[in-house]
N, C-alpha and C positions, 0 to 999 in steps of 0.2 A: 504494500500500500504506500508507503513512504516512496518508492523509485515512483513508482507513478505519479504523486502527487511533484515531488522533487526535478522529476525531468520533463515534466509539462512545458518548462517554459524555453525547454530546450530541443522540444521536438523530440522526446524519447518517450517512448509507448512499450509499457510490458504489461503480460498478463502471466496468469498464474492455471497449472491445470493439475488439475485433483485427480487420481489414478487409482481407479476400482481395481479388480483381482484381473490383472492382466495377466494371459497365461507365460508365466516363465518355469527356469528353472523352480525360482523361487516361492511359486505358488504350489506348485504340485502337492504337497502338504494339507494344502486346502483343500483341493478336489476329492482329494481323499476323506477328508472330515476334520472341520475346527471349533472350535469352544466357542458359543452364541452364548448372548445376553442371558439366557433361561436356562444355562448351567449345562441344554445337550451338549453333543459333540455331532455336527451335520455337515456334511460336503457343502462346498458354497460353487455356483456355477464360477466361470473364468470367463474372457472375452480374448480373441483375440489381440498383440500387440501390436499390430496394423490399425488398429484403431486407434490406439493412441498414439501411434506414427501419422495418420489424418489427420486429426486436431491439432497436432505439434503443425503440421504443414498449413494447413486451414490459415491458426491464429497470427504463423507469420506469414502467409501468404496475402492480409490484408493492407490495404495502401496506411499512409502513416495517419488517414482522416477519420480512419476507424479503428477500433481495438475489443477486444472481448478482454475481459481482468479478472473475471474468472471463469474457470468453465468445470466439468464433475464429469467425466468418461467412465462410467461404470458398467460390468454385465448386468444385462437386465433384472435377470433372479436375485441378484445377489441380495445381503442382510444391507439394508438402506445403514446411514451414518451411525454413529454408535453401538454398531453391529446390532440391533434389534428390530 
């Protein structure tokens, strides 16, 4: 928030993007099953990390007159924010 506010007057544009269970090495764990809010233990869906290769391209692919500051790439099923 501060780069944004700060390089406004300089012509500098950032945003910020929030990154659901993208399938990597390091989710595998999850698909398998992870600790939710209610104590189970449940596989949580993954998305692709092509998708968040799009967004990363998208949010700099716009001109400097517009900007997204923040954006949330998640799989669909997944547990929404605070994992519940």
């Amino acid at each position: 928030k501060a780069l944004a506010l700060e390089g406004r007057a300089l012509g500098i544009a950032c945003g910020q993007i929030d990154i659901g269970n993208a399938a990597t090495d390091m989710t595998r764990q999850i698909e398998a099953g992870a600790l939710q809010a209610d104590g189970q233990v449940r596989p949580e869906p993954t998305m692709s990390a092509e998708h968040v290769a799009d967004a990363v391209l998208y949010m700099a692919g716009l001109p400097l007159e517009a900007n997204v500051l923040t954006m949330t790439v998640m799989a669909t099923g997944m547990p929404f924010v605070g994992r519940g």
